[in-house]
Every structure is written in structure tokens, then in C-alpha cells.
C-alpha positions as CSV (number, residue, x, y, z in Angstrom):
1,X,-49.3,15.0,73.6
2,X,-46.9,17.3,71.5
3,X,-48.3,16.6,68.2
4,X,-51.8,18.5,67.4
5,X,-51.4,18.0,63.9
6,X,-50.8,15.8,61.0
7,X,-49.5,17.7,57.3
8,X,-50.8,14.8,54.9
9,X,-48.6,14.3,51.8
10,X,-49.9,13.0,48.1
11,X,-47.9,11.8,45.3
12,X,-49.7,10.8,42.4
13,X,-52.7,13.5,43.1
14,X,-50.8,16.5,42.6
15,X,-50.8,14.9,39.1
16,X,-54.3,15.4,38.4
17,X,-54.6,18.7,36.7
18,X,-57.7,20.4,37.3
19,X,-59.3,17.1,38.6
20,X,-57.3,17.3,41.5
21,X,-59.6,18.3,43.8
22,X,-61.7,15.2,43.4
23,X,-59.2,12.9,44.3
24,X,-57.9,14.9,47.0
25,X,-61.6,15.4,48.5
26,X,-62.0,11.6,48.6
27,X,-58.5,11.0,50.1
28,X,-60.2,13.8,52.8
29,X,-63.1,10.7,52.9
30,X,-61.0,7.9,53.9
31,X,-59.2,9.7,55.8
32,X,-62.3,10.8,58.1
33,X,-63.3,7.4,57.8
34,X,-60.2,5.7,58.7
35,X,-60.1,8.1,62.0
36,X,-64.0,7.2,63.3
37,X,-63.7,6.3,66.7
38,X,-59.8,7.1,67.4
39,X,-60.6,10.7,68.7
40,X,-62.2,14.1,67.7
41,X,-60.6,15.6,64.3
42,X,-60.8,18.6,62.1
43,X,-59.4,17.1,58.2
44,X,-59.3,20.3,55.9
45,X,-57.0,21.0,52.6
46,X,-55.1,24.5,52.3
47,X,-52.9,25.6,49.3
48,X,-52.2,21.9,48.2
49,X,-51.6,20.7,52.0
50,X,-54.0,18.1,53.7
51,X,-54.2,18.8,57.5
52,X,-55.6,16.4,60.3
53,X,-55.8,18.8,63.4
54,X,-56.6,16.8,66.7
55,X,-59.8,18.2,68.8
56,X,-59.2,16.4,71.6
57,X,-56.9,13.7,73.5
58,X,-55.9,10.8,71.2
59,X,-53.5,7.5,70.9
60,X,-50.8,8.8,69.2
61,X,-49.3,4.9,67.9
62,X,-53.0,4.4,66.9
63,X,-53.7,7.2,64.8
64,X,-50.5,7.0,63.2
65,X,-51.3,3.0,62.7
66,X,-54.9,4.0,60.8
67,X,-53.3,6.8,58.7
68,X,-51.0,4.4,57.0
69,X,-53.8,2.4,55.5
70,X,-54.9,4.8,53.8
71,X,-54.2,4.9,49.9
72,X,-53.1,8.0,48.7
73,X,-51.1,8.7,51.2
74,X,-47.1,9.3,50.5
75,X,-45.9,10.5,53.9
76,X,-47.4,11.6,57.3
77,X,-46.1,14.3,59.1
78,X,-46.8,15.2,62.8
79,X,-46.7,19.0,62.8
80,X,-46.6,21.5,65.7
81,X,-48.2,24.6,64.9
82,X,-46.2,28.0,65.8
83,X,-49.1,30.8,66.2
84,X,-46.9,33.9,67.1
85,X,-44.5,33.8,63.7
86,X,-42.4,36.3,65.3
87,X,-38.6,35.5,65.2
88,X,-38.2,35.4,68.6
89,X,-41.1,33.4,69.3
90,X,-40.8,31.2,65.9
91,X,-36.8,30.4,67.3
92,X,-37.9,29.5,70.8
93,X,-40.8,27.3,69.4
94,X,-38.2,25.5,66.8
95,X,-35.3,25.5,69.3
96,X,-38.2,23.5,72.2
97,X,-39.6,21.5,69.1
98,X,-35.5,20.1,68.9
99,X,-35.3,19.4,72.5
100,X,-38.6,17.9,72.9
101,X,-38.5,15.0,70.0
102,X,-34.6,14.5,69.8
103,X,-33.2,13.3,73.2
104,X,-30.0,12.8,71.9
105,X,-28.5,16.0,70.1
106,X,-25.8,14.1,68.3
107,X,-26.7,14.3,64.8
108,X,-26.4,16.6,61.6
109,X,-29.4,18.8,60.6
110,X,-30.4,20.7,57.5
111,X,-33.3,23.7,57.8
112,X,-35.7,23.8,54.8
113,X,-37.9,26.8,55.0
114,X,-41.0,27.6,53.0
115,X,-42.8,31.3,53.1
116,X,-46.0,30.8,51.7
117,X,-46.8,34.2,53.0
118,X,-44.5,36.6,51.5
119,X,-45.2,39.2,53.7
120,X,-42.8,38.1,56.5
121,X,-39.6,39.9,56.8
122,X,-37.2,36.9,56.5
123,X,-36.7,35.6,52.7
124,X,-36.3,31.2,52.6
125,X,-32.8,31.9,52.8
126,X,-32.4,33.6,55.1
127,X,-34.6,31.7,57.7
128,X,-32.5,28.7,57.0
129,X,-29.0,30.6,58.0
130,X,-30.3,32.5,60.6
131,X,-32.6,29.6,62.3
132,X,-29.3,26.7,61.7
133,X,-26.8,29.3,63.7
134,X,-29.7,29.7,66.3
135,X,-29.9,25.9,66.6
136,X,-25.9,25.6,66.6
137,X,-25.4,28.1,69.4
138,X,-28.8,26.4,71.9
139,X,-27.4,23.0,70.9
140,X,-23.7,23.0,71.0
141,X,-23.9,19.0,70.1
142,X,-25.6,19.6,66.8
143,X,-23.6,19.5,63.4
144,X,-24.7,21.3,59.9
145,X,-24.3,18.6,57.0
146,X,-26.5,19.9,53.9
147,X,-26.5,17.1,51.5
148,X,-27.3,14.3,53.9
149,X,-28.5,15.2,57.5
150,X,-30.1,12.7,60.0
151,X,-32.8,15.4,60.4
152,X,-34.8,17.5,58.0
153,X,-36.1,20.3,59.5
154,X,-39.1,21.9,57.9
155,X,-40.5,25.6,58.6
156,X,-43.5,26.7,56.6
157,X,-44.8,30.3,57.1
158,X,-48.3,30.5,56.5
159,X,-51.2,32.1,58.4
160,X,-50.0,29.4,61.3
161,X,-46.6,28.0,61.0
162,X,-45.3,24.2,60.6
163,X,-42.8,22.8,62.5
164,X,-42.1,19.3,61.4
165,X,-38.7,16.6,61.3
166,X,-40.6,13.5,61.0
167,X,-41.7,11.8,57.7
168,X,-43.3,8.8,58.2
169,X,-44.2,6.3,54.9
170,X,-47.7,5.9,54.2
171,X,-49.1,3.2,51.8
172,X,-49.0,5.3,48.9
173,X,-51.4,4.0,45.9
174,X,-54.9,6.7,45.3
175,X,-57.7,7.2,47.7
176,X,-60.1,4.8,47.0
177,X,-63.5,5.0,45.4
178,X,-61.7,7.1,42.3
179,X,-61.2,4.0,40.4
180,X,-64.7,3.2,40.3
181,X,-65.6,-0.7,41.7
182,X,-65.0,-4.1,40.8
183,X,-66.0,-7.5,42.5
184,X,-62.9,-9.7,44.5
185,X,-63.7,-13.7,44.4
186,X,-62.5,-13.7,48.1
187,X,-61.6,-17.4,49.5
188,X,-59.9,-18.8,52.6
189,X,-56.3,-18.4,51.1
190,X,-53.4,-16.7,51.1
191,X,-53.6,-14.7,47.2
192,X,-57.4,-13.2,47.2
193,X,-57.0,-11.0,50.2
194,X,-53.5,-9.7,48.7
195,X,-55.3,-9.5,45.1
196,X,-58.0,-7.5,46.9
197,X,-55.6,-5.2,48.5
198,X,-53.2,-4.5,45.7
199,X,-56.2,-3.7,43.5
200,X,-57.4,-1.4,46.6
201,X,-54.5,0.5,46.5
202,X,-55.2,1.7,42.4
203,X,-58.3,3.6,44.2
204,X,-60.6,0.5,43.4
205,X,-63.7,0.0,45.6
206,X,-64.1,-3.5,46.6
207,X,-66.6,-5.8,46.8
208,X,-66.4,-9.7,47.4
209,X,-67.9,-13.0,46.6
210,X,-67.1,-16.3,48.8
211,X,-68.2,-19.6,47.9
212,X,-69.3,-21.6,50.8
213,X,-69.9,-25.3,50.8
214,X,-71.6,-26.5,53.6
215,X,-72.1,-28.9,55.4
216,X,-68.7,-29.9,53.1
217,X,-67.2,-26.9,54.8
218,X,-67.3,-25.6,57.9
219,X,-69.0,-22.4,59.8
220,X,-65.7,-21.7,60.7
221,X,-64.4,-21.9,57.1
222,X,-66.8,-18.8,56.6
223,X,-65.7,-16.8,59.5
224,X,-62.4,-17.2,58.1
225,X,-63.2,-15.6,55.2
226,X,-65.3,-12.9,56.8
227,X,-62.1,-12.2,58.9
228,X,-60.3,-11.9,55.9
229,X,-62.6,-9.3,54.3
230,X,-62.3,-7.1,57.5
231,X,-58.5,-7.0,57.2
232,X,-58.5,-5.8,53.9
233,X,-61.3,-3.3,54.7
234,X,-58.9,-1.7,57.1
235,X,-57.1,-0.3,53.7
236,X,-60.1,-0.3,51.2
237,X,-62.8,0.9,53.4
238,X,-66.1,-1.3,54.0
239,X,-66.8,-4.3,51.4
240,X,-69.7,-5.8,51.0
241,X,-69.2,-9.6,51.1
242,X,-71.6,-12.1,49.2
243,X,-71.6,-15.2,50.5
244,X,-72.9,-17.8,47.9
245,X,-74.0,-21.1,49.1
246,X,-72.3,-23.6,46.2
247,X,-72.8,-27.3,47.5
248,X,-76.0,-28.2,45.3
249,X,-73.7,-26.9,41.8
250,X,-70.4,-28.5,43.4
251,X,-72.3,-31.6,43.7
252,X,-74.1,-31.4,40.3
253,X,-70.6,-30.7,38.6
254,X,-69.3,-33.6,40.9
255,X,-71.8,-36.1,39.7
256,X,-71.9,-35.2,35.8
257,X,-68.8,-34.2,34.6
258,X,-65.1,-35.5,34.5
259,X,-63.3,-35.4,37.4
260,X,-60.3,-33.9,36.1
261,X,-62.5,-31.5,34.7
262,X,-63.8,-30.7,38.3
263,X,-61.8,-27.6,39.3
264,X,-61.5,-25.9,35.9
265,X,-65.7,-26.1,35.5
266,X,-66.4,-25.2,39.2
267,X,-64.0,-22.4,38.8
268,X,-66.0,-21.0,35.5
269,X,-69.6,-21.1,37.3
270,X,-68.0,-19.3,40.0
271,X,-66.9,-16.6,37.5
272,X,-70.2,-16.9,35.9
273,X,-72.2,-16.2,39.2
274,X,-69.6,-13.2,40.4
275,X,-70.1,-11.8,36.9
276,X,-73.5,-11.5,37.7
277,X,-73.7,-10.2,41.2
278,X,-70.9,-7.6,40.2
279,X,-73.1,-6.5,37.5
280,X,-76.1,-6.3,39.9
281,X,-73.9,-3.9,42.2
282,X,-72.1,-1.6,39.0
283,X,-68.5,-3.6,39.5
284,X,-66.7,-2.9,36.3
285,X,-64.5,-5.7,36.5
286,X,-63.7,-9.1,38.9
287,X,-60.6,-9.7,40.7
288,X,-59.1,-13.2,41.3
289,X,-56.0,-14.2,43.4
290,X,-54.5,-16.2,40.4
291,X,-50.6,-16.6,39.8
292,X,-49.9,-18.5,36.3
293,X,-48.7,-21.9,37.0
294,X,-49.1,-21.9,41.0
295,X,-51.8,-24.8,41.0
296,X,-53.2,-26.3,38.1
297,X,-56.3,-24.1,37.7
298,X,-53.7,-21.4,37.6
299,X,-52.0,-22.6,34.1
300,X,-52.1,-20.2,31.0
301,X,-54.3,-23.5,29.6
302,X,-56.2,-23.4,32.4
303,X,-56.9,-19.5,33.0
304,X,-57.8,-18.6,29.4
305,X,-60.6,-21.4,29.7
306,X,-61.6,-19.2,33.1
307,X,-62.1,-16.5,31.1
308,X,-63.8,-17.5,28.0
309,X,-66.8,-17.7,30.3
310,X,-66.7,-13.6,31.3
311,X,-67.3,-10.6,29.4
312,X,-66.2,-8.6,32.3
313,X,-62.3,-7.3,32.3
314,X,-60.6,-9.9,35.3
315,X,-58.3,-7.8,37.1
316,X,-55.0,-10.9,38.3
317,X,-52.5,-8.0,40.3
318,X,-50.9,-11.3,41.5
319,X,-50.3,-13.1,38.2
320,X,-46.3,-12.3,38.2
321,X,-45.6,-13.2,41.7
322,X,-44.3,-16.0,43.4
323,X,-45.7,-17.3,46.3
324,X,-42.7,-15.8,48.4
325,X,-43.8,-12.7,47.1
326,X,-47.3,-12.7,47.8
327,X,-46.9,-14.3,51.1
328,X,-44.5,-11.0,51.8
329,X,-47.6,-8.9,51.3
330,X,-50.2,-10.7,53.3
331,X,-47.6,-10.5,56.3
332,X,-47.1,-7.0,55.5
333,X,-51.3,-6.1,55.3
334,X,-52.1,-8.7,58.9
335,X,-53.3,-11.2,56.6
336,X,-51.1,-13.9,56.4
337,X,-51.8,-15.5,59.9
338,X,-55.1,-15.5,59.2
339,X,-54.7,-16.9,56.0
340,X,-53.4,-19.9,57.2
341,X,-55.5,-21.1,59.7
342,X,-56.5,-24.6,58.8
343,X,-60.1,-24.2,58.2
344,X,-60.9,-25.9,54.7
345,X,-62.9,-24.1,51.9
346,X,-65.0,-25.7,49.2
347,X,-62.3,-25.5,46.6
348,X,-60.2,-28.5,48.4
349,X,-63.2,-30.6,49.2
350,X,-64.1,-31.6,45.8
351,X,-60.3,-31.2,44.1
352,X,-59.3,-33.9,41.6
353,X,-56.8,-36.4,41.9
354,X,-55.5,-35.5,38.5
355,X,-56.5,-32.4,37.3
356,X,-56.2,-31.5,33.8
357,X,-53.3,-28.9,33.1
358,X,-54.1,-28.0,30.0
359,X,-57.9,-27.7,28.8
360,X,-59.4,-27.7,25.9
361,X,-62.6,-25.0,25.7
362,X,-64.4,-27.3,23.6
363,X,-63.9,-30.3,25.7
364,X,-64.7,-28.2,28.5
365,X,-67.8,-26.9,27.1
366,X,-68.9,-30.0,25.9
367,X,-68.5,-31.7,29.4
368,X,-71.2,-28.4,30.8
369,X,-73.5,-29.7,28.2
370,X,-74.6,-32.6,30.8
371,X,-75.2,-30.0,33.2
372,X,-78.1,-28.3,30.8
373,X,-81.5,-28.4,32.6
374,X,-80.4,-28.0,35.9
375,X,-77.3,-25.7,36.6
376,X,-79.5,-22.6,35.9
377,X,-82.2,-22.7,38.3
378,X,-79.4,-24.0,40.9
379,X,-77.3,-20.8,39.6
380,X,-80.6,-18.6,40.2
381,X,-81.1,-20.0,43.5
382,X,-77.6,-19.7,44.7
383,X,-77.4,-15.8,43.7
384,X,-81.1,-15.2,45.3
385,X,-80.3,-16.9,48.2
386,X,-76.9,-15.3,49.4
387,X,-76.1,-14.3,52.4
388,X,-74.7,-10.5,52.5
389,X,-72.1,-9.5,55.3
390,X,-70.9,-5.7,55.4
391,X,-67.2,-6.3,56.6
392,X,-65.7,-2.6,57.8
């Protein structure tokens, strides 16, 4: 394996001011985390540079894989270190890092050097002139071009010097956990795991709440949902999933209230109940997979009746997109296939033939008065009685 090392590169961090550090210690968190099990590895920060220095053998494609799900990071390069900065030995070190990673020598190049440590002899400028002619007379097929080259090649002379071409994306976004945390009403679909992920990606810490509705919906229905959560825990690190049992209020809704009604007033008691439980676990805020006009519970009409029922702030990254759009990012995070699999939650079992497009709050409201006397202790019981699945 030629790479020992990974430079980690920020973008929005190096905003931070003096509070820098905090955010780039917890991107040094997810990182370690994201790494568990892949191999032995140093992670350590130096002069505004995040390093991930391999202690022992490792999958290269699979450590590159975890490192771009982590938020927070803009780029990852794979570094070889040069220990002996003399010019002989740093020009023989470039000049085998060339021939090593670039079979083919037919492309332009540009050097970039950085000397953090002023003490060595060469100025930037003259490490870039002096290392390009080096690389021009070893590799007779390479070509200079300044503005645009195929290949950037970086030199930074520290106490150890970087060797590095490659610049491979990362996920961007801030580490997570520097957001605080808010709660995800996570369902079998396509739009909750990307809402979850999206919201991830802000430095959010995610929990979840699923509503299951058995014997209405399957076991498999809930491991569908539990799959879900473990996709999106790749990128948000581990989230701890309530799983509410809602038959007994799906049925009580069912039996007293309109049916066109159905899906708007199920929909608030599930807010209500994820309210609570994020409140329980210090969420600041829920998160819902909602895009305005995509079904009918999804209207402008029907979302502002939603949220009359919450106090919380209802975080909607979705609301704007079409379902192209969001389809695009479930494919992009592994979720879409999963997504899709044709295992029904409790939503579609009890949907109306006609739903209303457009409620009224006070119609609404009056239609939950019938439901007085018994949806509280059902609500009580519901919360007491979930089921609790850590999904990492």
C-alpha cells in the first residue's frame, strides 16, 4: 500500500474564528468513528491540517468509501510522507511518487509548494521551478501547463513532508453533533431518509420516530425502516430509533372522525407524540420528509394544520424539491433501493379515498374533540411502550 496517510480538508470550519477548534475536534470524532473496524489509525490536527495516518494494513477503496460520509469533509487527500526533506532525497521521493500513481506520463502538471517551515533553503518558488525541470528531464512525456494541468502537484515542507496529486470530493456539510439534535419522523419512504440526511449534513444529531401498525403492517415493514435508519447512520453517526406502536390511535381516529379527515389528524398525533419523545431526549426541533403539494397531506392547507399542533421548530430540507430531485439523493446516499421495497407502512393502510386538500384548523380541531377521553391514555401508552432500536 503506497498511501500511509490521509491530509483531511475543511471548508466551512476554517470559518469559525476562535471556535474553530470545537468543530474541527468533533470532525476528528466522526472521523475515528467512521474508521472503527477498517484498520488501526492515528487521527491528529497540525497547523490547521487534519491527518489520518494508517497503523497497520488497510482496504484502501474502503477507507476511502467511509471517509466520504463524513460531513465536514471538503476533500481527501492520500498523502505520502517524505522524512529525509533533503533535495536530493525530496526529488527522488516526488520523482517515484509520479511514476508510482501515474502509469501513463502523458499529461500537463503544475507544482504547488508550501514551506511551512521556513528554515529550509529553497523559497515556494523556487521548489516549484527547480522540482518541474527535475520532473521534465526524469519524465520526458510530461508537459508544464500552469493555468490548467491534469495534475496538481502538492509539496508541503513541514517537520515531515506531503506529497500529494489526488483530491478526492468528500460530502462537505459540518461534523455532526455541532448543530445540536433534533428528532426525524422516519417512515418506509423515499423523502424521510433524505430529510434525515440532508439535515445530517448541517452538523444535526439525529434521532428518529417510526410509526408501526401492526398486525395492519408487517414485521417486515419495520425492518425496512430499521434498514433505512442504518443507511443514514453511515453519514450521521448512530440514531436512536423509537419505534411507536400506533394501531389502537389509528383505529380510534379511524372509527371517530371523518375519513377524509383521516391522514391530516393521524399525521398531527404523530407530531404530537414525536414532540414529546424529542423533548424527552433534548431534540431542539423534528424533521419531516414533506415536499408542498407531493400528496395531499403535503399541501400548504394541509402542512400549516401539521404544525398548528407543535411548538417545536419542524425542520422540511425537502419542501422545494421534486420527487426527481429527492429520488437523486436517496440513489446518491444507498437509500433509494431500499426505499422502494414493497413493504407497506401504516400511513397507506388507513389512507382515505378522498382526502381533504385543504383543511380547515377548526374543522379539524373540532373533528379531535370526539376523540377526548380516550386518545390520551392511548398516547401515554404508545410513548411508554416503544420499542428503542440503536441503528449505527
Amino acid at each position: 500500500m503506497m498511501f500511509k496517510a490521509f491530509l483531511i480538508k475543511y471548508g466551512e470550519i476554517g470559518l469559525k474564528g476562535k471556535n474553530r477548534y470545537l468543530f474541527e475536534d468533533a470532525l476528528i470524532r466522526q472521523i475515528r468513528f467512521a474508521l472503527k473496524g477498517a484498520g488501526e489509525f492515528n487521527v491528529t490536527k497540525e497547523q490547521g491540517r487534519i491527518y489520518v495516518d494508517a497503523l497497520s494494513d488497510y482496504d484502501y477503496d474502503e477507507v476511502i468509501g467511509r471517509l466520504k460520509r463524513v460531513f465536514g469533509i471538503v476533500a481527501i487527500c492520500p498523502v505520502v510522507h517524505c522524512e529525509d526533506s533533503r533535495w536530493e532525497c525530496l526529488t527522488q521521493a516526488v520523482g517515484d511518487y509520479i511514476d508510482a500513481v501515474y502509469t501513463d506520463k502523458h499529461f500537463t502538471f503544475k507544482v504547488e509548494s508550501r514551506r511551512a517551515d521556513k528554515r529550509y533553503p529553497k523559497r515556494s518558488m523556487e521548489i516549484n521551478a527547480d522540482m518541474g525541470e527535475y520532473l521534465l528531464d526524469r519524465f520526458p512525456e510530461l508537459s508544464v501547463d500552469v493555468h490548467k494541468p491534469d495534475v496538481l502537484l502538492n509539496i508541503e515542507i513541514r517537520e515531515q513532508t506531503n506529497i500529494y496529486s489526488l483530491s478526492i470530493p468528500g460530502p462537505g456539510g459540518m461534523p455532526v453533533g455541532t448543530n445540536g439534535k433534533a428528532m426525524l419522523l422516519l417512515s418506509g419512504g423515499i423523502d424521510s431518509p433524505v430529510a434525515g440526511y440532508m439535515i445530517a449534513k448541517r452538523g444535526v444529531k439525529i434521532d428518529a420516530t417510526y410509526f408501526h401498525a401492526p398486525p395492519y403492517t408487517s414485521e417486515r415493514a419495520k425492518e425496512k425502516v430499521v434498514d433505512l435508519a442504518k443507511i443514514v447512520a453511515r453519514y450521521s453517526g448512530p440514531i436512536k430509533l423509537n419505534i411507536i406502536n400506533f394501531t389502537q390511535i389509528q383505529l380510534a381516529i379511524y372509527e371517530k372522525c371523518p375519513h377524509e379527515e383521516l391522514t391530516i389528524i393521524m399525521r398531527r398525533y404523530m407530531m404530537k407524540i414525536a414532540e414529546r419523545i424529542a423533548r424527552e431526549d433534548g431534540s431542539l426541533g423534528l424533521i419531516t420528509g414533506e415536499s408542498i403539494g407531493q400528496v395531499a397531506s403535503q399541501t400548504m392547507q394541509s402542512l400549516a394544520a401539521t404544525n398548528a399542533v407543535c411548538t417545536m421548530p419542524v425542520y422540511r430540507p425537502v419542501i422545494g424539491f421534486d420527487k426527481n430531485d429527492i429520488v437523486a439523493v436517496s440513489e446518491q446516499i444507498g437509500a433509494f433501493e431500499t426505499s422502494i421495497l414493497p413493504y407497506e407502512d401504516c400511513c397507506t393502510i388507513f389512507v382515505a379515498k378522498h382526502p381533504v386538500t385543504k383543511p380547515n384548523i377548526r374543522i379539524i380541531e373540532r373533528s379531535e374533540r370526539h376523540l377526548e377521553g380516550i386518545i390520551e391514555d392511548m398516547i401515554e401508552e404508545a410513548i411508554a411502550s416503544r420499542e428503542v432500536v440503536m441503528c449505527e
